[in-house]
N, C-alpha and C positions, 0 to 999 in steps of 0.2 A: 504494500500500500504506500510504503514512505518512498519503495523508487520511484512506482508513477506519478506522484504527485512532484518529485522531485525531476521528474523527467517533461512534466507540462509547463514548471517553473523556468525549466531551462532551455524550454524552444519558445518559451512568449516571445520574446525579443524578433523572434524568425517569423513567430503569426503578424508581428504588429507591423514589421515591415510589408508582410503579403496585405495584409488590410488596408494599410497605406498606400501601396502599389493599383491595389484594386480600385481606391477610392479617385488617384491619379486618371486609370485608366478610363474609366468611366466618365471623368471629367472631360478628359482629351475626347473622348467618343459623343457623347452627348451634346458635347458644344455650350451646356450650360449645367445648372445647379442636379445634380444627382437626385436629391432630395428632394428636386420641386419637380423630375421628370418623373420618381416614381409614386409622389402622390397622385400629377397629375395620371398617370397610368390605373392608380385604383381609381379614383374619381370616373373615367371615361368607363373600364369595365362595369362599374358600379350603376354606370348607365345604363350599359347596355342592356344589363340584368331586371334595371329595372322598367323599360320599355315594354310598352303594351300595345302601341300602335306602331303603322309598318312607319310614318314622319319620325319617331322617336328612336326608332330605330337605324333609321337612315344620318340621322345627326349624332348619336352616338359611334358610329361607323366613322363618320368622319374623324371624330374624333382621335380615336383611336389612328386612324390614317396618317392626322396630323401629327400621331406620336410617334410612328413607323416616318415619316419624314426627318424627323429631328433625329432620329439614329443617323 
């Protein structure tokens, strides 16, 4: 029990730089705020889920489109 604990102590350092790498990458890809591409991604899903006509459905789509752009 005391290795593995002592074995997740001693690769943090190695997570935190892949977390930081990832948080880069994402930035570089996105073009902008990470955190505002994937609220706005649930937001748009969130839509489409909850659509009941085919109009709400078609703007929701867009949506979503417009987030497949921003990639």
């Amino acid at each position: 029990m005391l290795a593995a604990i002592l074995g997740v102590l001693s690769a943090l350092p190695e997570l935190l730089k892949l977390i930081n790498g990832l948080g880069k990458f994402l930035k570089d890809t996105l073009g902008d705020n990470p955190k505002k591409f994937l609220a706005d991604a649930g937001e748009a899903f969130e839509k489409l889920n909850k659509a009941e006509t085919k109009p709400e459905r078609i703007a929701a789509a867009r949506d979503i489109q417009s987030l497949i752009k921003r990639l």
